[in-house]
PDB file of N, CA, C and O in Angstrom:
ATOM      1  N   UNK A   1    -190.515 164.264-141.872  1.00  0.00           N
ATOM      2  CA  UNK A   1    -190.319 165.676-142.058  1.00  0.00           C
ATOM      3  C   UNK A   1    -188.968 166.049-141.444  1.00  0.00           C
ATOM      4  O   UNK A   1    -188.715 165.874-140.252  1.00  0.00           O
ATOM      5  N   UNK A   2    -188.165 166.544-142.279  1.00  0.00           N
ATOM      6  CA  UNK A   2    -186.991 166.853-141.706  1.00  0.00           C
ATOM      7  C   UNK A   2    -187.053 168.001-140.235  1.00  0.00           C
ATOM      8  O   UNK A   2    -188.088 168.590-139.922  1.00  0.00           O
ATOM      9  N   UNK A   3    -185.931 168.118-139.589  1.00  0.00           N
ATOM     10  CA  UNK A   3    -185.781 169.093-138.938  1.00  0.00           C
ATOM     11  C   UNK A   3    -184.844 170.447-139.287  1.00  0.00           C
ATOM     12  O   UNK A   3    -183.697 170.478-139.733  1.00  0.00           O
ATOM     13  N   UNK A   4    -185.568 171.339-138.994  1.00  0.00           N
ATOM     14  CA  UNK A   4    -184.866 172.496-139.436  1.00  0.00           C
ATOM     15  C   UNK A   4    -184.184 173.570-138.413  1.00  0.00           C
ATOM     16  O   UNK A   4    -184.882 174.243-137.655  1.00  0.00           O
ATOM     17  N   UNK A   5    -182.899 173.664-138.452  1.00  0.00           N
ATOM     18  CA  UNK A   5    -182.562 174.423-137.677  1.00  0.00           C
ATOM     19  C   UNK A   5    -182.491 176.081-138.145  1.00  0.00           C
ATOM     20  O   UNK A   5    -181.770 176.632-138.977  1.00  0.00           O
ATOM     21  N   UNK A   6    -183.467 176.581-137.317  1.00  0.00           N
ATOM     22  CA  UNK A   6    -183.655 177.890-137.721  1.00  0.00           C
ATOM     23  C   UNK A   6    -182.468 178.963-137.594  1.00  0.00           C
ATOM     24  O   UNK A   6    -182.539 180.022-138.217  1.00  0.00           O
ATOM     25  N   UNK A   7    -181.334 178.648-136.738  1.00  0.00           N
ATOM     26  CA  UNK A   7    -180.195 179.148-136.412  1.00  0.00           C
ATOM     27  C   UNK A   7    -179.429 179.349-137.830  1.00  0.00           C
ATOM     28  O   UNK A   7    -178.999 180.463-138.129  1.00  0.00           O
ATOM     29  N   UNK A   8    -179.309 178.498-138.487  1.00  0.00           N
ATOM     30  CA  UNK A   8    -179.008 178.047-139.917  1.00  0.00           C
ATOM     31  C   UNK A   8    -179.065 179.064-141.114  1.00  0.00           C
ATOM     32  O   UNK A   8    -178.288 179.195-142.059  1.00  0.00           O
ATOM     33  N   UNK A   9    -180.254 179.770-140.783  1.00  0.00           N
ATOM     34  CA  UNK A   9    -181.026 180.220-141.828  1.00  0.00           C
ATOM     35  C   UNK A   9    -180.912 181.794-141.758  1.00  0.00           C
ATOM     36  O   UNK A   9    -180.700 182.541-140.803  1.00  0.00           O
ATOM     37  N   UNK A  10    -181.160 182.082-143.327  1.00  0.00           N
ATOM     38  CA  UNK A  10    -181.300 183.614-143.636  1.00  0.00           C
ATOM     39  C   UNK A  10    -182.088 184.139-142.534  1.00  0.00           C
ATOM     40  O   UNK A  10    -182.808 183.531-141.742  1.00  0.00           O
ATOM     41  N   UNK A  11    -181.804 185.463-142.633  1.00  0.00           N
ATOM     42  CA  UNK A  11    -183.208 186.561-142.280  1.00  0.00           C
ATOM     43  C   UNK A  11    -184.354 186.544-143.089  1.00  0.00           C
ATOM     44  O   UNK A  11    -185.504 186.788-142.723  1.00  0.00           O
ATOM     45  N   UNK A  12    -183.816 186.120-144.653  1.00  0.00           N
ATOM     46  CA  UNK A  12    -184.916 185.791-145.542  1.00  0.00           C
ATOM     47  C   UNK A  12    -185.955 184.506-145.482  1.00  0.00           C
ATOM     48  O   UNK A  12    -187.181 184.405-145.450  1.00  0.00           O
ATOM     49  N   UNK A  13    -184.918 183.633-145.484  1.00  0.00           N
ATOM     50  CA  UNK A  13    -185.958 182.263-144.932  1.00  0.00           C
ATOM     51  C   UNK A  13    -186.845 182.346-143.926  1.00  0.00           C
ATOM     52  O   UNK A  13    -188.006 181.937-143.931  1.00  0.00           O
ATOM     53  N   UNK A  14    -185.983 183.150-142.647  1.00  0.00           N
ATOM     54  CA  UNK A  14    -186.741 183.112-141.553  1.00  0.00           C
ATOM     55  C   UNK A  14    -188.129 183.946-141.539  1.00  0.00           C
ATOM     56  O   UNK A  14    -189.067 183.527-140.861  1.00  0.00           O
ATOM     57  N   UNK A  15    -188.242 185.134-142.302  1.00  0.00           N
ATOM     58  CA  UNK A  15    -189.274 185.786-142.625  1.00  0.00           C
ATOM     59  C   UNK A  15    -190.934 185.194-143.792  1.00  0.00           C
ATOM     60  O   UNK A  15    -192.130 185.441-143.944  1.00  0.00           O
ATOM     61  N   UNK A  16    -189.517 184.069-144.461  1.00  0.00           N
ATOM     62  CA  UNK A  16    -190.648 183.956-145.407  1.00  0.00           C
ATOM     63  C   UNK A  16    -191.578 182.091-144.699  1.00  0.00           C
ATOM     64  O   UNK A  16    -192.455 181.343-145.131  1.00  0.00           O
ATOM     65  N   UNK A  17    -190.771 182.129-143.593  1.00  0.00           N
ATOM     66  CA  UNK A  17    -191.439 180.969-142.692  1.00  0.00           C
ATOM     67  C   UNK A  17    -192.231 181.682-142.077  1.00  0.00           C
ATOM     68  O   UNK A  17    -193.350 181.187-142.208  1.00  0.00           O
ATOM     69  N   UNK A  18    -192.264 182.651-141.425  1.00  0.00           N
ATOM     70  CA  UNK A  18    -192.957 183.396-140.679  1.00  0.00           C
ATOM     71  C   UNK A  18    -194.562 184.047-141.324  1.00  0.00           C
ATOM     72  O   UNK A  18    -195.601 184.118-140.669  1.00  0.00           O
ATOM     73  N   UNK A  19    -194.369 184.480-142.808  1.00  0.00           N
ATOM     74  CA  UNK A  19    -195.258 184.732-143.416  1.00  0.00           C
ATOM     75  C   UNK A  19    -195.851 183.163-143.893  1.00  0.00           C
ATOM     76  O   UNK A  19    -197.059 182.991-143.736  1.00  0.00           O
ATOM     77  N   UNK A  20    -195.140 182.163-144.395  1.00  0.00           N
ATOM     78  CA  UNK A  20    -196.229 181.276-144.826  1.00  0.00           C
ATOM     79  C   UNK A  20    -197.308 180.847-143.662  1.00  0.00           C
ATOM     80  O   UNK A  20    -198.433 180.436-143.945  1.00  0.00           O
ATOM     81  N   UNK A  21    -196.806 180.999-142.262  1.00  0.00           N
ATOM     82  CA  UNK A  21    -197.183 180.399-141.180  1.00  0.00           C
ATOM     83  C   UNK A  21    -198.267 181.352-141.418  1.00  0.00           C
ATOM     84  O   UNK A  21    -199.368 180.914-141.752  1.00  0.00           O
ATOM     85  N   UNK A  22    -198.104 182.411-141.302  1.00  0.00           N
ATOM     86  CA  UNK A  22    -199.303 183.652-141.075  1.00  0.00           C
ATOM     87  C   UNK A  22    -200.309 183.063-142.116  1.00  0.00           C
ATOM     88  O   UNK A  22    -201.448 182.891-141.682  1.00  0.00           O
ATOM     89  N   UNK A  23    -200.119 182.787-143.177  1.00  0.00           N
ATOM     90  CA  UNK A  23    -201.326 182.286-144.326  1.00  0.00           C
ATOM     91  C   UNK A  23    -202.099 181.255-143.811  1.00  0.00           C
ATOM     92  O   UNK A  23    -203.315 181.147-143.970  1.00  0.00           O
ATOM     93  N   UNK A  24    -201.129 180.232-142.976  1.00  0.00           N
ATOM     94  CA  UNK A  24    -201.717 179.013-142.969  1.00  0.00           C
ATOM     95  C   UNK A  24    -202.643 179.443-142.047  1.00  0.00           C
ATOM     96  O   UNK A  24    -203.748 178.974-142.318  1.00  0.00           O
ATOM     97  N   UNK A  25    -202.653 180.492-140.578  1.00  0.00           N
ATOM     98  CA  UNK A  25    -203.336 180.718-139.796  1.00  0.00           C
ATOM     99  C   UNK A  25    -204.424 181.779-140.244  1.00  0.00           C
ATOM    100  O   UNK A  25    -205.489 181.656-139.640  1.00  0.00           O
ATOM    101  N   UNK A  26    -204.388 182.459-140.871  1.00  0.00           N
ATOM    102  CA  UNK A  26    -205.501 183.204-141.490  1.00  0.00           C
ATOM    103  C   UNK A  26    -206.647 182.618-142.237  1.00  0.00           C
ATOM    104  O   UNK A  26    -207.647 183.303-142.449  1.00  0.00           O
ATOM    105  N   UNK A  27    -206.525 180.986-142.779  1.00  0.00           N
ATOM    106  CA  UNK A  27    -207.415 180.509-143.354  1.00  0.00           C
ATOM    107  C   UNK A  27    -208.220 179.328-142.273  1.00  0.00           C
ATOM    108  O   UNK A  27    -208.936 178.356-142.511  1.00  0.00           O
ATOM    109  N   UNK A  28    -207.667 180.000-140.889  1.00  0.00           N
ATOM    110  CA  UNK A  28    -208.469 178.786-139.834  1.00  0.00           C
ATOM    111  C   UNK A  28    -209.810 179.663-139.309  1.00  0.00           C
ATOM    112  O   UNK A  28    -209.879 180.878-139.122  1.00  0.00           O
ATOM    113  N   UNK A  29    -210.621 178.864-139.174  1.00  0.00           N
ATOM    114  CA  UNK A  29    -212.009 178.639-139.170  1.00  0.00           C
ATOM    115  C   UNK A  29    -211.988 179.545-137.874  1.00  0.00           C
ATOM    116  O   UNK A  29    -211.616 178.650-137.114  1.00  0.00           O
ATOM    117  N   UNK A  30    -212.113 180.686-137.025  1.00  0.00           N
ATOM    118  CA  UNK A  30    -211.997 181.033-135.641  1.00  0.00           C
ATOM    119  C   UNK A  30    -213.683 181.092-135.159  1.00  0.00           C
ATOM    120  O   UNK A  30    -214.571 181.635-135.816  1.00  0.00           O
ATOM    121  N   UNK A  31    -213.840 180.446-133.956  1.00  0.00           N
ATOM    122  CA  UNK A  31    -214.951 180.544-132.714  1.00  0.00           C
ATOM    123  C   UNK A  31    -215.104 181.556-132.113  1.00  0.00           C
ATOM    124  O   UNK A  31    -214.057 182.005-131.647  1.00  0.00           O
ATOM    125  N   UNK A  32    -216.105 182.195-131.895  1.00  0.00           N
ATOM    126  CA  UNK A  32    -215.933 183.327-130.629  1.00  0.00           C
ATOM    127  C   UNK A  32    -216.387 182.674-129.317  1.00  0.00           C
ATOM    128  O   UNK A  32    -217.435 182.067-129.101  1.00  0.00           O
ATOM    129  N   UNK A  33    -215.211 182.973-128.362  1.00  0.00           N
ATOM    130  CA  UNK A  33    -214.812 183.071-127.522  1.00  0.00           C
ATOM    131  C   UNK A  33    -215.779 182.422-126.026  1.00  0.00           C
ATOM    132  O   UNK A  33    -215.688 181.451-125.275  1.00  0.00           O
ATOM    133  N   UNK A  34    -216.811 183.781-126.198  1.00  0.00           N
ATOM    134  CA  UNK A  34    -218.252 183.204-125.551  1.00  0.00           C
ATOM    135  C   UNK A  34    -219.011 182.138-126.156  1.00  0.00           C
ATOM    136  O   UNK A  34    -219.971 181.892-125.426  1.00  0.00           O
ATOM    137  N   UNK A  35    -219.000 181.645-126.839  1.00  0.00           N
ATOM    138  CA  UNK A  35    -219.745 180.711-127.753  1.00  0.00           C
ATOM    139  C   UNK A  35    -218.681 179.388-127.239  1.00  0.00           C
ATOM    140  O   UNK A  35    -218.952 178.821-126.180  1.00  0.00           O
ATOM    141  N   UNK A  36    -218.062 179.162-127.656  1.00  0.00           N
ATOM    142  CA  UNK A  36    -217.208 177.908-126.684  1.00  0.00           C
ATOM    143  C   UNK A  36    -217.095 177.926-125.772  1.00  0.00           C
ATOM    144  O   UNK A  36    -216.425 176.969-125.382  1.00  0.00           O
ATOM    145  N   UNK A  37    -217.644 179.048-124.472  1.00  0.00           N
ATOM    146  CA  UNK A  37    -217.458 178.897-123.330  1.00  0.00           C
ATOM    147  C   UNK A  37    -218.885 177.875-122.846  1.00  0.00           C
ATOM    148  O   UNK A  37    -218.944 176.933-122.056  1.00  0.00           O
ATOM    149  N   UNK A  38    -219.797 178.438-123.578  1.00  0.00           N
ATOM    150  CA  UNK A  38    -221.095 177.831-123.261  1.00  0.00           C
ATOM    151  C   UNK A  38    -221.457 176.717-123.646  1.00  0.00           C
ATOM    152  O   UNK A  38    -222.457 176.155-123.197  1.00  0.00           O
ATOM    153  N   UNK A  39    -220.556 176.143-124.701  1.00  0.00           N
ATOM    154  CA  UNK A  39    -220.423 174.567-125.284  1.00  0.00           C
ATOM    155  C   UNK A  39    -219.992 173.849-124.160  1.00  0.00           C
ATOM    156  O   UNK A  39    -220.451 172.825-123.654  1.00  0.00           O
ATOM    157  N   UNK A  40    -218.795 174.728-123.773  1.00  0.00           N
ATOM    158  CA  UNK A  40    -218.057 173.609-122.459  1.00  0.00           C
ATOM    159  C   UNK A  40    -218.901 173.673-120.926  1.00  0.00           C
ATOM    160  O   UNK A  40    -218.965 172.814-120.047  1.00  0.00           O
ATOM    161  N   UNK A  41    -219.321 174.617-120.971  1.00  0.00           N
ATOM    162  CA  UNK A  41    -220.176 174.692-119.707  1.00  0.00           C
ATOM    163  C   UNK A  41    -221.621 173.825-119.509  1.00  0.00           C
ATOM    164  O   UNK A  41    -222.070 173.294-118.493  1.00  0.00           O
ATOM    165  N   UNK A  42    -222.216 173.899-121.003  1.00  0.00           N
ATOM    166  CA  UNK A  42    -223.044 172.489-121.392  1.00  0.00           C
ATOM    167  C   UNK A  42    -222.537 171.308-121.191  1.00  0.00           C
ATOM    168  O   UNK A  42    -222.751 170.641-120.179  1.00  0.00           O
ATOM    169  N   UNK A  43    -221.899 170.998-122.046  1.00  0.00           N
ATOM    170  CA  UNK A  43    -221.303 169.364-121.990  1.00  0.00           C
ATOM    171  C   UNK A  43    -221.292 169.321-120.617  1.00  0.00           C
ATOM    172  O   UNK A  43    -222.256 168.892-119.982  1.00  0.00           O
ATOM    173  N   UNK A  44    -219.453 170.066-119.677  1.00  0.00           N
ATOM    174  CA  UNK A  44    -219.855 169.792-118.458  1.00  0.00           C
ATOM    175  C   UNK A  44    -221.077 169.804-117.695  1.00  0.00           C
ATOM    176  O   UNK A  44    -221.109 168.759-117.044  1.00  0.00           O
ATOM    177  N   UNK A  45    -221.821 170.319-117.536  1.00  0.00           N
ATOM    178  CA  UNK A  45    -223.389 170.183-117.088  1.00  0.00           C
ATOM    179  C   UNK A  45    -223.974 168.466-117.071  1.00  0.00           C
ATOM    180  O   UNK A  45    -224.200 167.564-116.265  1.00  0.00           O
ATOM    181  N   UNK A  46    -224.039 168.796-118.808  1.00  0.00           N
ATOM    182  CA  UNK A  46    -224.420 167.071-119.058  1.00  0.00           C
ATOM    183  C   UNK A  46    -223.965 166.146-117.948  1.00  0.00           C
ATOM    184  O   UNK A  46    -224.810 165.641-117.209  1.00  0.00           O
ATOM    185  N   UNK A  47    -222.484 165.863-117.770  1.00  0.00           N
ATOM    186  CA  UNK A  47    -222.081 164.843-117.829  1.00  0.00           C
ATOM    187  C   UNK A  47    -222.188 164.977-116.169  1.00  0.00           C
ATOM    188  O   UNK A  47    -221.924 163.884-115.668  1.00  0.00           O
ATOM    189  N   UNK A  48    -222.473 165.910-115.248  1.00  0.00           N
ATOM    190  CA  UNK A  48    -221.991 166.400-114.009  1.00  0.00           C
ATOM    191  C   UNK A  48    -222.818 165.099-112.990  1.00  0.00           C
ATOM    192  O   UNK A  48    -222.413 164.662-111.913  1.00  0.00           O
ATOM    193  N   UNK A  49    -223.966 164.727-113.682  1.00  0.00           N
ATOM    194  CA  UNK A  49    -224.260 163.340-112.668  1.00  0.00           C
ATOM    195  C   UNK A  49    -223.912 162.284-112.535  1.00  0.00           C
ATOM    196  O   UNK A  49    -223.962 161.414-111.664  1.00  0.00           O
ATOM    197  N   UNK A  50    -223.438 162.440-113.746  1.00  0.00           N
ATOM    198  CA  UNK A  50    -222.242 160.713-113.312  1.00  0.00           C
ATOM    199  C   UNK A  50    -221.543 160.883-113.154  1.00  0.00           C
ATOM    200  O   UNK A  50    -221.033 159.818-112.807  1.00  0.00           O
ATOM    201  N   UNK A  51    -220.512 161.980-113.086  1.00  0.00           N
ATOM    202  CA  UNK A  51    -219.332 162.447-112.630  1.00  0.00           C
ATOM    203  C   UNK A  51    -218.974 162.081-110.964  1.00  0.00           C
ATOM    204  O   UNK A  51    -219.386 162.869-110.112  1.00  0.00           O
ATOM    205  N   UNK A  52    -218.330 161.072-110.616  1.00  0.00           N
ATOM    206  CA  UNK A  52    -218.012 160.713-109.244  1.00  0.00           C
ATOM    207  C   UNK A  52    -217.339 161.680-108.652  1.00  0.00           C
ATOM    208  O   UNK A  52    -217.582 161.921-107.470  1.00  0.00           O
ATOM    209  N   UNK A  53    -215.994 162.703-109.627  1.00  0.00           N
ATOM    210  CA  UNK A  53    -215.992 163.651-108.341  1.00  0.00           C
ATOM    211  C   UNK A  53    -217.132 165.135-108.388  1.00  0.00           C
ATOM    212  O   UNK A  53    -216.750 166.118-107.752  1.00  0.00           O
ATOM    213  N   UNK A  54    -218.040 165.196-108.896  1.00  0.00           N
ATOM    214  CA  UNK A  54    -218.997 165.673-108.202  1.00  0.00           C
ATOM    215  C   UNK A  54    -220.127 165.523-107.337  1.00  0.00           C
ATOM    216  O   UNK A  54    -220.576 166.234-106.438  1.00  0.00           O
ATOM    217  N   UNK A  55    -220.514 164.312-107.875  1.00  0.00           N
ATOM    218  CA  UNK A  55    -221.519 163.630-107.060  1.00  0.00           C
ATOM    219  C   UNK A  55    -220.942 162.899-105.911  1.00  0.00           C
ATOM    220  O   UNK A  55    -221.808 162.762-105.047  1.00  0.00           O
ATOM    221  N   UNK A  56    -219.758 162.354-105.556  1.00  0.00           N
ATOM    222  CA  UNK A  56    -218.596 161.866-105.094  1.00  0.00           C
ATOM    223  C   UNK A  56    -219.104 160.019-105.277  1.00  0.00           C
ATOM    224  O   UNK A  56    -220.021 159.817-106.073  1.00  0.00           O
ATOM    225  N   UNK A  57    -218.622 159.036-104.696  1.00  0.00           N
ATOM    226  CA  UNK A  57    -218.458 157.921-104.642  1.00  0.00           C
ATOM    227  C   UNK A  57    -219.711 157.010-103.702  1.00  0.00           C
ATOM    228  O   UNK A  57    -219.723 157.452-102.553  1.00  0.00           O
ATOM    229  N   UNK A  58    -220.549 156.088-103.864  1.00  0.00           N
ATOM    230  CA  UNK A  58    -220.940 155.738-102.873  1.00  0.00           C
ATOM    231  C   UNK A  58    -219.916 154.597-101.870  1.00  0.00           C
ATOM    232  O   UNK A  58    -218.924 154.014-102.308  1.00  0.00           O
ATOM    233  N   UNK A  59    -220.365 154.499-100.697  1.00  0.00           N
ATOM    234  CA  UNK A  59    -219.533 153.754 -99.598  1.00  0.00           C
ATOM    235  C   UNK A  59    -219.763 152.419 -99.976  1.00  0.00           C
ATOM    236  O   UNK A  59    -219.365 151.679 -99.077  1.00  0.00           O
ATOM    237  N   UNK A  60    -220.112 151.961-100.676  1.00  0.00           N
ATOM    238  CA  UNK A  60    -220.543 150.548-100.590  1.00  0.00           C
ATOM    239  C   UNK A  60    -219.764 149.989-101.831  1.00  0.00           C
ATOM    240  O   UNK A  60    -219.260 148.867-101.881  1.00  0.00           O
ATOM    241  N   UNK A  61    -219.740 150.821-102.710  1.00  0.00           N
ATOM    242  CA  UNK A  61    -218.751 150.196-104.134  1.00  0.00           C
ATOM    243  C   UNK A  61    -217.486 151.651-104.374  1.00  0.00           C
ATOM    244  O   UNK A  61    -217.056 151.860-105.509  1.00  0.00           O
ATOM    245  N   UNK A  62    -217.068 152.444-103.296  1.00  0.00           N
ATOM    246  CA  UNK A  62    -215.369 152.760-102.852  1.00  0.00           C
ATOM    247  C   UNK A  62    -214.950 152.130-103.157  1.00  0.00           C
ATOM    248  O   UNK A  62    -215.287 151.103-102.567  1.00  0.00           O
ATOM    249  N   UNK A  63    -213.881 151.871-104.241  1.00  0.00           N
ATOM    250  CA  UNK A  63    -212.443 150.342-103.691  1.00  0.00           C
ATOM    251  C   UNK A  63    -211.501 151.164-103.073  1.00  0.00           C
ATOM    252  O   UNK A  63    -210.337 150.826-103.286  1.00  0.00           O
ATOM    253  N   UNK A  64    -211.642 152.007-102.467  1.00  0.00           N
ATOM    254  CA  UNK A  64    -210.204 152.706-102.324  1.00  0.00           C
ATOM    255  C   UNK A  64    -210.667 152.638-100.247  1.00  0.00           C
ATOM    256  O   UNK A  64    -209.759 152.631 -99.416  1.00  0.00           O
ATOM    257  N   UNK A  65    -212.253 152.597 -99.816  1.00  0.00           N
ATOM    258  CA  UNK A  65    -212.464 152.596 -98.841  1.00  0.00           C
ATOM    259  C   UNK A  65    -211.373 151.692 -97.892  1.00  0.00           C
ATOM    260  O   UNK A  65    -210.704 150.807 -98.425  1.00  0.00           O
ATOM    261  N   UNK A  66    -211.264 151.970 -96.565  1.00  0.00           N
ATOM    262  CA  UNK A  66    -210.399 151.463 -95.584  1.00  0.00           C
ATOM    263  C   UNK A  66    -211.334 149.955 -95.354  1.00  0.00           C
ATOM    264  O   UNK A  66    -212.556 150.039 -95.240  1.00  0.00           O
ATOM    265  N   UNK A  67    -210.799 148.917 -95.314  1.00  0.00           N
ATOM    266  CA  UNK A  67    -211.681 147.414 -95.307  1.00  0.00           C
ATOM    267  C   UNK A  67    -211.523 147.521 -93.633  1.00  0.00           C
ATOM    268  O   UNK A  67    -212.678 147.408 -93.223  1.00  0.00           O
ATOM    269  N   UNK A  68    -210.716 147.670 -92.591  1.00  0.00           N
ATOM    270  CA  UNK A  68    -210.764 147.553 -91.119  1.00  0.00           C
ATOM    271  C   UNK A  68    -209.531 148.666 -90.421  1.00  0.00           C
ATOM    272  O   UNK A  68    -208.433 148.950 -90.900  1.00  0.00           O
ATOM    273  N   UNK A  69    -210.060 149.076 -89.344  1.00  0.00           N
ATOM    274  CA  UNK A  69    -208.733 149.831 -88.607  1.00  0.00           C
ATOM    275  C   UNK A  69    -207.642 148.950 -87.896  1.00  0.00           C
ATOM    276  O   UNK A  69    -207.737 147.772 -87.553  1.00  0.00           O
ATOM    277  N   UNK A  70    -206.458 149.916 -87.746  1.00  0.00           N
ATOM    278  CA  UNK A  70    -205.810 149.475 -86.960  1.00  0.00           C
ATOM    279  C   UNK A  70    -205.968 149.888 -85.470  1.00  0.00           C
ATOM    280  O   UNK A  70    -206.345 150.951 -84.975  1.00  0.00           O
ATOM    281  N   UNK A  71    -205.364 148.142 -84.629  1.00  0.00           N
ATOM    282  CA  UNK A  71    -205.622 148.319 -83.244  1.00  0.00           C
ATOM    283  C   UNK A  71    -204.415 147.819 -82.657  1.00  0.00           C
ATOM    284  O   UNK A  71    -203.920 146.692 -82.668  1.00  0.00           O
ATOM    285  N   UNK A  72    -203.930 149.243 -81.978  1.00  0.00           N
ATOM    286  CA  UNK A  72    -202.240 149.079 -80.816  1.00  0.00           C
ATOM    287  C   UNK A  72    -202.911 148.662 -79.733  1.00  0.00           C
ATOM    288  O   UNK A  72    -202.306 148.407 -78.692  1.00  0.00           O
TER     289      UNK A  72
END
C-alpha cells in the first residue's frame, strides 16, 4: 500500500478521505460500553486463581527466590 502524503493533497482529496473513512466507520458493529465492561470483569474473574500475581507465588517453586544470604 503506498504511502500518502497528505501535505500533498487538495482540500478536496483531503475531505473526500475524511468522508470515505466516516463510511467505513459507520458500518462497524459498536458494543455498549457496560456490556464489555462485564465481559472483561468476567474473564478476569475466571482466570484470577491461577493468576500468580494475585494469588502470588508459592516459596518452594519461586525461581526468582534468594538461594542463601550474604555474610560480612
Amino acid at each position: 500500500m503506498p504511502v500518502i502524503n497528505v501535505d500533498d493533497l487538495t482540500d478536496k482529496d483531503k475531505l473526500k478521505m475524511e468522508v470515505d473513512q466516516l463510511k467505513i466507520e459507520v458500518k462497524l458493529e459498536r458494543a455498549l460500553v457496560s456490556k464489555c465492561c462485564e465481559e472483561v470483569r468476567d474473564y478476569i474473574e475466571a482466570g484470577s486463581a491461577e493468576d500468580p500475581l494475585v494469588k502470588g507465588i508459592p516459596e518452594e517453586k519461586n525461581p526468582f527466590k534468594e538461594k542463601g544470604g550474604c555474610v560480612i
